[in-house]
C-alpha positions, 0 to 999 in steps of 0.5 A, a space after each residue: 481490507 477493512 472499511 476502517 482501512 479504505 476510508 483511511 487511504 481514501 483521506 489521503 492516498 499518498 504514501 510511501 513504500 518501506 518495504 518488498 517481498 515476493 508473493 507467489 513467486 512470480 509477482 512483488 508486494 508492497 509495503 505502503 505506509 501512510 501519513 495517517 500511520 497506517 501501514 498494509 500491503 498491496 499488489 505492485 498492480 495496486 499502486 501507482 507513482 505519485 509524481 
């Protein structure tokens, strides 16, 4: 992930999940879309819940 991204993400954390997919058949990947407009793909083991 670029710099770019990760300076990004660490302005403000908090996104939302739009999207799921499968990644080498045994793990799920998610699509996080921050306030920013930013938009990438995570791990599940890369997110956590913000409550």
């Amino acid at each position: 992930m670029s710099s770019d991204k990760i300076d990004k993400i660490k302005e403000n954390p908090i996104g939302t999940i739009k999207d799921f997919k499968m990644t080498d058949g045994s793990g799920v990947g998610v699509q996080v879309e921050f306030e920013s407009g930013l938009s990438t793909w995570f791990f599940e083991d890369e997110v956590e819940l913000a409550q």
